[in-house]
Every structure is written in C-alpha cells, then in structure tokens.
N, C-alpha and C positions, 0 to 999 in steps of 0.2 A: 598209406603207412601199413605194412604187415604187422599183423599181430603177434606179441610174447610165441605165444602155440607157432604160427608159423615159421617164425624164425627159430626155434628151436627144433624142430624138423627141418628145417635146410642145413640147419649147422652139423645136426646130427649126420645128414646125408653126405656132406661132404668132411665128413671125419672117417665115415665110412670108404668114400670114395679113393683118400689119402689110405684106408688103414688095408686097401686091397693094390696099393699100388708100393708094394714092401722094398723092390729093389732103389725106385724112384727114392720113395721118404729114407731107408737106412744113407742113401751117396747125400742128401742133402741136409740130413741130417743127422752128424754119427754118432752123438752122444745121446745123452735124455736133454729133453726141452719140455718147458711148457708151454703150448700156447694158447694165448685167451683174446676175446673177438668181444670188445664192449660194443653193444648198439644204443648210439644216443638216444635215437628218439624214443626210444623203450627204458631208456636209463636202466639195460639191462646185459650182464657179462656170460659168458660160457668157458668155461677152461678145459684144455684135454693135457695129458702127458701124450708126448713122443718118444720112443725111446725102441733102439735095436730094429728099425723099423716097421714099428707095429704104433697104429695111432690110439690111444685110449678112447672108450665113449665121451662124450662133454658132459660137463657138469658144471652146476652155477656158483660154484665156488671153487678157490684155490684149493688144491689139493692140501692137506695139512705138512707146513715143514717146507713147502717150496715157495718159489718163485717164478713169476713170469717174466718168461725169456721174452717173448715176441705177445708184442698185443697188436694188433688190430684194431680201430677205431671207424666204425661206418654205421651208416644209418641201415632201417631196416630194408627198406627198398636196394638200397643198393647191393646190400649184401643178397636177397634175390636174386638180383639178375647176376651178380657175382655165380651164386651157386649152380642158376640154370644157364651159365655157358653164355647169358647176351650179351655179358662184355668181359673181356679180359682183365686178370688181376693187373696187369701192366698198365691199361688202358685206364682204370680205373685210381688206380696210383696215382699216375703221373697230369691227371686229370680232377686230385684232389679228391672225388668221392671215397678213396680209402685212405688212410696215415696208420701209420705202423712206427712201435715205439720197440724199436730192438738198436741192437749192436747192427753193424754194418756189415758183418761176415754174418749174421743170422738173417738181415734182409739179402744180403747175396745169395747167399744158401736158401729161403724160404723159396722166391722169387722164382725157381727153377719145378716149386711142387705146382703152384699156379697157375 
C-alpha cells in the first residue's frame, strides 16, 4: 500500500502531466469540470478544476460552490501504476481496479485523456 505522501505526488504528477497537454484536455474536455480521485485504502480524496484546457493543482477538498463531475474510485497501488504508465486507464477499468462515477459523455470524453 502507498502512502497518503506518495499518492499525493503521483496525483499531483499526473495533473501536471494533463495540465501540459492543453489541446488534448480543452477537445475532451470543453467546459469547466471537476475531477476528484478518492483512494480507498487511504480513505483519502483529491479534487482538481478543468477548465479552458488548463488542469488545476489537486487539493483535498472540493472546491467551495462545486461539484464533482467525474470521481474516480481506486486504491493506492493501483493508481501507482496508473500514474507510472504500467497499466492503462482502459486496462485498468475494464478490469475493475478503477470505477468512475460520472455521466456517460464525461467517461467518454475522460477516457480519451487516459
């Protein structure tokens, strides 16, 4: 199990990594979004804004006044190897280690940052 600290540096990495890929995130995402990445085993959340193609820093709480559009649900391991590329968001999906609680046009649209 990775630790609060390391998962918050991966999270942060790959907010990062979304917030430098601006044409990708603006086509898949054209509005503002929120998205938040709970990890069970830490019974611990991360929230960023999206929006105009630029990803916010994460932070451990909801922004004040929104709502989360797309959550994510994974333990910390998993989200690991999510962030360092050993298995794909698809892979990882469709293989139950991730669950995501969005609208259907926001897991469509996400699906594509992944």
């Amino acid at each position: 199990m990775a630790t609060k600290d390391e998962v918050g540096k991966a999270i942060e990495r790959l907010m990062a990594r979304l917030d430098g890929n601006e044409s990708n995130v603006r086509t898949a995402i054209p509005g503002r979004k929120v998205m938040g990445c709970y990890v069970s085993d830490l019974d611990a959340s991360w929230f960023s804004v999206i929006e105009d193609g630029h990803v916010g820093p994460p932070g451990e709480t909801v922004p004040p006044g929104e709502r989360v559009d797309v959550l994510l649900k994974v333990s910390s391991d998993n989200l690991i190897d999510l962030v360092e590329e050993r298995v794909s968001f698809m892979s990882a999906f469709l293989s139950g280690k991730v669950r995501v609680e969005a609208s259907l046009m926001d897991l469509l649209r996400m699906r594509t940052l992944f």
